[in-house]
C-alpha positions, 0 to 999 in steps of 0.5 A, a space after each residue: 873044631 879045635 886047632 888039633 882036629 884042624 891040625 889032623 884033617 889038614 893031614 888028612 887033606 895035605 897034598 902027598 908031596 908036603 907030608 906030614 912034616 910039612 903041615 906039622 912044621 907050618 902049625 908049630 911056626 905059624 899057628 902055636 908059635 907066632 901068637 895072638 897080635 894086639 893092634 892099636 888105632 891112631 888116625 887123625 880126620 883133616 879137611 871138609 867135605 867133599 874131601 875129607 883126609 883121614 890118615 893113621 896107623 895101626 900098632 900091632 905087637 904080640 906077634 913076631 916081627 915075620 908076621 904080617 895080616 891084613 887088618 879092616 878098619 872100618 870107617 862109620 859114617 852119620 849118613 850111609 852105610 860105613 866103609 872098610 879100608 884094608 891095612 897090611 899090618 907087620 911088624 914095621 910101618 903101618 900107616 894108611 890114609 884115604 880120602 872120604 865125602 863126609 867126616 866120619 863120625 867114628 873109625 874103628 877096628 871092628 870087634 870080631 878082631 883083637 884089638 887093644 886101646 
């Protein structure tokens, strides 16, 4: 499905007090006007477990500074299955830290989401 076609069914679909204006004008600012964001993975892993500190930040540019998403960051680990820590990225600080049993062996941003390194 294109972006016109779910354009038209959320038409289709809206809620008759928006209108058409509505879903028109939530498509022009928050789908073809605000881009595609670039996020960049800085962390740094102290400690030893069973208290390992991971703590970092993730840069997002490419979008506007209104523009916020909630951003995996998944941590992957040489025993078990990995662990996924949520960040609300924006335009301003978006700094994270967690606390872990064991060192990670890699902390990524998943492929399935834009990112740049």
């Amino acid at each position: 499905m294109s972006t016109a076609d779910f354009q038209a069914l959320a038409r289709e679909l809206r809620p008759r007090s928006l209108g058409e204006e509505g879903i028109d004008a939530f498509f022009d600012n928050w789908v073809y006007a605000t881009g595609i964001p670039t996020l960049k993975l800085r962390y740094t892993v102290s400690g030893v477990a069973p208290a390992v500190k991971l703590s970092g930040s993730i840069d997002q540019s490419g979008a506007g500074d209104d523009f916020s998403m909630d951003s995996p960051i998944e941590v992957q680990f040489a025993k078990g299955p990995p662990q996924t820590i949520w960040v609300r990225t924006t335009g301003d600080d978006n700094t994270f830290a967690a606390t872990l049993r064991q060192v990670p062996v890699r902390v990524v941003i998943p492929d399935d989401v834009l990112v740049k390194k």
